[in-house]
C-alpha positions as CSV (number, residue, x, y, z in Angstrom):
1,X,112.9,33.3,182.2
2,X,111.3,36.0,183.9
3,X,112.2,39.6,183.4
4,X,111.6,42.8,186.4
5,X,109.3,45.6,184.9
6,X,112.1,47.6,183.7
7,X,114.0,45.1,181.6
8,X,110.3,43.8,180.3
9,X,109.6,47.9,179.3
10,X,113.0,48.3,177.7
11,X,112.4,45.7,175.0
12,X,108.6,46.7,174.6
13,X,110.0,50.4,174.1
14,X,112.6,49.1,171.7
15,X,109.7,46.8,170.0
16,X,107.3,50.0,170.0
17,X,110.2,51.9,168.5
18,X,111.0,49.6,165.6
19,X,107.6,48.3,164.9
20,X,106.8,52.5,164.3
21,X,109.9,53.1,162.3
22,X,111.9,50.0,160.7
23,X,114.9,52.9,159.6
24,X,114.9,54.6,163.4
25,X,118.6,52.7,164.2
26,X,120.9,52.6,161.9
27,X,122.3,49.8,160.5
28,X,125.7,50.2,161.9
29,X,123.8,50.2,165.6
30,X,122.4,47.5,165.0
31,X,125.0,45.2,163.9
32,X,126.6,47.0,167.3
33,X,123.4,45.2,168.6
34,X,123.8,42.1,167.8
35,X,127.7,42.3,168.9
36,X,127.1,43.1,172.3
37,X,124.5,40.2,172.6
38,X,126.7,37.9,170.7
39,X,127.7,36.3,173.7
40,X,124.4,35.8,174.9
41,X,122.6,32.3,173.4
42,X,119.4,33.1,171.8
43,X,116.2,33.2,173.0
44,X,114.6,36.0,176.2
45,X,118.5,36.4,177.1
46,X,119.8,37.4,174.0
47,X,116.1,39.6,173.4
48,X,117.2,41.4,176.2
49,X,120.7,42.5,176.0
50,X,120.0,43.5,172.6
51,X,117.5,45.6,173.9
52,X,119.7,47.1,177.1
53,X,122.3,48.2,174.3
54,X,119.8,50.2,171.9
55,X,118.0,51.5,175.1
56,X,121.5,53.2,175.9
57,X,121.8,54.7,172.8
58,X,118.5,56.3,173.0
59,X,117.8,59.9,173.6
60,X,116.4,60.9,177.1
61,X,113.4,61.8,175.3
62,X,112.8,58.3,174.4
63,X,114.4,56.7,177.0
64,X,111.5,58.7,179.3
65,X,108.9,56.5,177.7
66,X,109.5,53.6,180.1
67,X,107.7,56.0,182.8
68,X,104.7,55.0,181.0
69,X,104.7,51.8,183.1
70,X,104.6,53.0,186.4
71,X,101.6,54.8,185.8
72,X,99.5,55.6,187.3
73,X,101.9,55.2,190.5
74,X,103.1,58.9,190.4
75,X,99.6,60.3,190.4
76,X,98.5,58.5,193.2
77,X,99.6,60.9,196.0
78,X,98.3,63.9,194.6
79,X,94.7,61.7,193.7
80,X,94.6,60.9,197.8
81,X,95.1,64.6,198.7
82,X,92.4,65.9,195.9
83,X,90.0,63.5,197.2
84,X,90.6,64.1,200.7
85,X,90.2,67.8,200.1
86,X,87.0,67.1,198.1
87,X,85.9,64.9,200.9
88,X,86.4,68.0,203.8
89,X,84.8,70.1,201.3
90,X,81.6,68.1,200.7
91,X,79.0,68.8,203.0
92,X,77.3,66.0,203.3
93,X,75.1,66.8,206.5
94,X,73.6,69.7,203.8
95,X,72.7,72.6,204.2
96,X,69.3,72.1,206.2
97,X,69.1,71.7,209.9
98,X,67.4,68.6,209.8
99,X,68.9,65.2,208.1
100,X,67.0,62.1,207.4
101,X,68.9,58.8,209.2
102,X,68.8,57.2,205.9
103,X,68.4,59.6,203.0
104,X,71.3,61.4,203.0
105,X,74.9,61.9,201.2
106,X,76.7,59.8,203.9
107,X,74.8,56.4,203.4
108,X,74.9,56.9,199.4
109,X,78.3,57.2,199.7
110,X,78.7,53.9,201.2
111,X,76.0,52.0,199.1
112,X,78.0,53.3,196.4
113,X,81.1,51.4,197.7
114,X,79.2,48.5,198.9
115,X,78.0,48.3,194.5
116,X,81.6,48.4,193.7
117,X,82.6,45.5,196.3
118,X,79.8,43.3,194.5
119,X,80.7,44.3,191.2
120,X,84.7,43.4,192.4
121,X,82.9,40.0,194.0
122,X,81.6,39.4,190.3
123,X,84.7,40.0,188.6
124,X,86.5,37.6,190.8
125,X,84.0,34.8,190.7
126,X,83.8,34.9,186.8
127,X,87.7,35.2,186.5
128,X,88.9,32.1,185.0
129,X,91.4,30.0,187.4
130,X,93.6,29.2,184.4
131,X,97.9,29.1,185.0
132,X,99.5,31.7,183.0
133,X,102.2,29.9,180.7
134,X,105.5,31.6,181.4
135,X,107.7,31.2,178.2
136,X,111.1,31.0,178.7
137,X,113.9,31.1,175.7
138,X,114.7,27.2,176.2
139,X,110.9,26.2,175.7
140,X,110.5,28.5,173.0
141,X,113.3,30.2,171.1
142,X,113.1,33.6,169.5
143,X,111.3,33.4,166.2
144,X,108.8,30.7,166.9
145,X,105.6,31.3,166.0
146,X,102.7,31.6,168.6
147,X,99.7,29.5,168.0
148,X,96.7,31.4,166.6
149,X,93.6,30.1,168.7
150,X,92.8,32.3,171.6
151,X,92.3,29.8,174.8
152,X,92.0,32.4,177.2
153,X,88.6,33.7,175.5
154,X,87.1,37.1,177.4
155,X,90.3,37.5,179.1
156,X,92.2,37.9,176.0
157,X,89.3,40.0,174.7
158,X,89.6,42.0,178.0
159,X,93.0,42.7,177.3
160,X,92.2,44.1,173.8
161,X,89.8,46.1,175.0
162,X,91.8,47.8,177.4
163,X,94.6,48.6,174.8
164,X,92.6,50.1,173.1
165,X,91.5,52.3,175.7
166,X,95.1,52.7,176.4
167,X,96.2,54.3,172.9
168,X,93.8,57.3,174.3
169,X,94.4,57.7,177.7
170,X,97.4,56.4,178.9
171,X,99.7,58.3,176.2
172,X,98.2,61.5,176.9
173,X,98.9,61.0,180.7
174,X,102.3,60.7,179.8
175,X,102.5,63.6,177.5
176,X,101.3,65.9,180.5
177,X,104.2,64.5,183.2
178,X,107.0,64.3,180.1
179,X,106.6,66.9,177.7
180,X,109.5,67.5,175.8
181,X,111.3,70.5,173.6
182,X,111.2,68.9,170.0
183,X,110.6,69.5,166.8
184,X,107.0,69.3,165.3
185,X,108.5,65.9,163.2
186,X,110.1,64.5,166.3
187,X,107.3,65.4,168.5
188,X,104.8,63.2,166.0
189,X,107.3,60.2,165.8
190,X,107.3,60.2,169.8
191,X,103.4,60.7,169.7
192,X,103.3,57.4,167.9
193,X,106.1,55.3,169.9
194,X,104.0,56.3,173.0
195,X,100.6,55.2,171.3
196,X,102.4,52.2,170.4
197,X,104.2,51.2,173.5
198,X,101.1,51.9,175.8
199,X,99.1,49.2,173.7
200,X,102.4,46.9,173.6
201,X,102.8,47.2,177.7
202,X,99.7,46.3,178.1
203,X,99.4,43.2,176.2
204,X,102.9,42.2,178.1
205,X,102.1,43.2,181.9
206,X,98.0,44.3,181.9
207,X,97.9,42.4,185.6
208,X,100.8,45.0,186.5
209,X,98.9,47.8,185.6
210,X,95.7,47.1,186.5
211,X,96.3,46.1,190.0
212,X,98.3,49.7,190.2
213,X,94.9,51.6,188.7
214,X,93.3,49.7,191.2
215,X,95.7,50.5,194.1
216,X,94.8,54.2,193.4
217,X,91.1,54.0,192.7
218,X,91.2,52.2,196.3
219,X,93.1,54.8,198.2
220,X,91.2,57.6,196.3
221,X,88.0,56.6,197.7
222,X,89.5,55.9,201.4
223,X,90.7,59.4,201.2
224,X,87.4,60.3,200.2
225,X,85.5,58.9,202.5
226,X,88.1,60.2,205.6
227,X,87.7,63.7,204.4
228,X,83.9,63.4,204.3
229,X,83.9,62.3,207.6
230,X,86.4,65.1,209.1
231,X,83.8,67.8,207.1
232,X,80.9,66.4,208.8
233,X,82.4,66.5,212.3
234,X,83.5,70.2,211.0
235,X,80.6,71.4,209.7
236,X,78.6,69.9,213.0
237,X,81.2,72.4,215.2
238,X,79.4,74.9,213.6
239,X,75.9,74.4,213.0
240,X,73.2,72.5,215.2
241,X,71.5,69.3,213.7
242,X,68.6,67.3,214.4
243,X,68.1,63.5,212.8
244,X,64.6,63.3,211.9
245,X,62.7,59.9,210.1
246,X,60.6,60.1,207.3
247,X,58.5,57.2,205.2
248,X,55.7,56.8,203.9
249,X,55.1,53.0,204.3
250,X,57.7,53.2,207.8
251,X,55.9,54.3,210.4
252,X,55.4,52.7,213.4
253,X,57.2,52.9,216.4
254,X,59.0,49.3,216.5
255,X,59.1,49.0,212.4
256,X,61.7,52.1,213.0
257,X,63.7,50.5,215.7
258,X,63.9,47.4,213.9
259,X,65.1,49.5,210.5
260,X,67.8,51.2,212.2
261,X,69.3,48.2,213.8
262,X,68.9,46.3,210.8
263,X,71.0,49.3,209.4
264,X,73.1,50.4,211.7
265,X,73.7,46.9,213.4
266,X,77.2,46.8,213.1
267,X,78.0,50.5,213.9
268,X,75.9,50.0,217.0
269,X,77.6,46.4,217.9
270,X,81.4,48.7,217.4
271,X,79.9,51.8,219.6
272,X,79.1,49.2,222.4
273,X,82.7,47.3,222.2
274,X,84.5,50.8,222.6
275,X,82.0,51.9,225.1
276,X,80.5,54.8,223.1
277,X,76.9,53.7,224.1
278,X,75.6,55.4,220.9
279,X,72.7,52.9,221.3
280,X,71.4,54.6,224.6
281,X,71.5,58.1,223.5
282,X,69.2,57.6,220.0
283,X,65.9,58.1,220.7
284,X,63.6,56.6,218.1
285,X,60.6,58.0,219.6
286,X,61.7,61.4,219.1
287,X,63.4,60.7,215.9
288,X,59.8,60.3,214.8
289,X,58.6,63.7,216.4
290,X,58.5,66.8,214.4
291,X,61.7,68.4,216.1
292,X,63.4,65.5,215.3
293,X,66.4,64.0,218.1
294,X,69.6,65.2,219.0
295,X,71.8,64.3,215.7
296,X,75.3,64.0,217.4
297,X,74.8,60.4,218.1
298,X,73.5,59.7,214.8
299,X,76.6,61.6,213.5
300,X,78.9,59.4,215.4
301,X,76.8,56.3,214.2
302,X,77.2,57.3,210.2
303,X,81.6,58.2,210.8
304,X,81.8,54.3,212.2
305,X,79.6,53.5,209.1
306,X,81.8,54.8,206.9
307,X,84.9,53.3,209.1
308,X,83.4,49.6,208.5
309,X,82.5,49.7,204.9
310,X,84.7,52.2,203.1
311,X,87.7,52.9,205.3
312,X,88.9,49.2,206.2
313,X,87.7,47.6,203.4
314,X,89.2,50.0,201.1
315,X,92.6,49.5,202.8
316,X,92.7,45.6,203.0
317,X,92.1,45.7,198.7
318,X,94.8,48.3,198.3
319,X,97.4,46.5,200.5
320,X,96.4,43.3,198.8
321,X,96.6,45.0,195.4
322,X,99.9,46.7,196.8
323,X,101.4,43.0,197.3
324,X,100.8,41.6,193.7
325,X,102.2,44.9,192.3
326,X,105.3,43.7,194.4
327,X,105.0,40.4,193.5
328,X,104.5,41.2,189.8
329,X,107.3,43.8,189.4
330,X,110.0,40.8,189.2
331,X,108.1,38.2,187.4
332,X,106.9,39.5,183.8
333,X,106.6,37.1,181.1
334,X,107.5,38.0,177.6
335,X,106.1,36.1,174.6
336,X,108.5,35.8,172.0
337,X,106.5,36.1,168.9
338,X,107.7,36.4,165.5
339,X,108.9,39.9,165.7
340,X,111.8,38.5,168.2
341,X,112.5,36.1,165.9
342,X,112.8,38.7,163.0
């Protein structure tokens, strides 16, 4: 049986709640409980509409921990527009007149993004191509015990890992979008239920939220890299720049020419397709001079860069990323350990 985010956070909230404080419902609620899932035959089913009635009798306070999942969804607007505000802001042409064709901000920026494709490329290959084991409440009923080996190795360690990182961050993310009027007491027990359901959530849906942290990181850097480009063509309205070449093993002539194409090959094949003709207006031979050639070409050379390596690719991972959060929303699988079965 497979549960949508929000009925999976409900009973990890409920779980975080009880596993904190065994006396937080009273016992009177909770023989409610169990009557309004007596209907319900045991196993996920009956998990759940337990769940759904102690959720309802929580305050809003509590209730508000369930945002937890979604993060960091909410934040992801106001990342892009930071980024792409730090990205106008960035002069990445610098300050000087005259900008090496290589060794400058622009191209770091996208060996820096073509690092974190290979590191992505890694991650993927050494991903084991294992099925996840869906349990459902005929297959195992509430109260069964799990086995104790751990087949899915680094994977599971992964996960561990990242709770734990979770009981820092991701409960003080929370506390800065939902801070609430309570007591110093109440605000302590809360402290802990968050600390508690950030580690539980993960452990329950860590695909969920990872592909969401990854939707963000993604857009941040397309934002970035757009507002980079939009503060180079601004800053170039306004101040006259010359590409210049500089090496100390580089120097000849066709060594150069064979460099940039090497380099800029793509960018140069795109300006041709669109009929830019970027190629015909860089000079090499007075790139190599000591006033250096005309850099608006060059410019135009480094935006389509940027447009090849950071901008599309950027997109394609968060729309793929964007699709598995979809996909993933409405198909969360709940172990039922022994604390169900308590």
């Amino acid at each position: 049986m497979a549960l949508t985010e929000e009925e999976a956070a409900k009973i990890v909230l409920i779980r975080s709640i009880e596993e904190r404080d065994r006396n937080f419902f009273s016992d009177s609620l909770l023989l409610d409980a169990f009557a309004a899932a007596g209907n319900v035959p045991p196993g996920l089913g009956w998990v759940k509409a337990r769940a759904q009635f102690l959720f309802d009798h929580l305050s809003s306070a509590y209730q508000s921990v369930i945002h937890l999942a979604t993060l960091p969804t909410p934040l992801t607007l106001p990342v892009c527009l930071i980024a792409l505000a730090l990205g106008f802001a960035t002069n990445l042409l610098g300050p000087a007149e005259k900008i090496h064709v290589v060794r400058n901000p622009v191209l770091l920026l996208v060996a820096w993004n073509l690092f974190v494709y290979l590191v992505l490329f890694l991650v993927f290959l050494a991903k084991p191509r294992k099925k996840t084991l869906t349990v459902s409440s005929s297959s195992n009923p509430a109260g069964a015990k799990q086995p104790t080996n751990n087949p899915q190795g680094p994977v599971a360690e992964a996960k561990i890992n990242i709770s734990r990182l979770a009981q820092f961050f991701m409960p003080g993310l929370w506390h800065f979008f939902h801070r609430v009027a309570l007591s110093v007491g109440e605000k302590k027990k809360l402290a802990d239920v968050v600390s508690r359901f950030s580690v539980n959530w993960y452990a329950v849906a860590a695909p969920l939220v990872v592909a969401r942290w990854e939707v963000m990181l993604h857009l941040g850097a397309l934002f970035l890299a757009a507002g980079a480009v939009a503060g180079m063509y601004f800053q170039g309205l306004f101040q006259g720049y010359q590409a210049i070449w500089s090496s100390t093993f580089i120097t000849g002539e066709s060594s150069v020419i064979a460099f940039v194409h090497a380099l800029f090959g793509p960018s140069l094949l795109v300006s041709d397709l669109l009929g830019l003709g970027l190629a015909g207006e860089i000079d090499v031979t007075r790139l190599l001079s000591p006033q250096g050639d005309k850099a608006a070409a060059w410019i135009h050379l480094f935006a389509i860069t940027v447009l090849l390596i950071i901008v599309i690719p950027r997109a394609v991972l968060a729309a793929w990323q964007w699709r598995n959060i979809e996909r993933r929303r409405s198909d969360i699988a709940l172990r039922l350990d022994p604390y169900y079965g308590e």
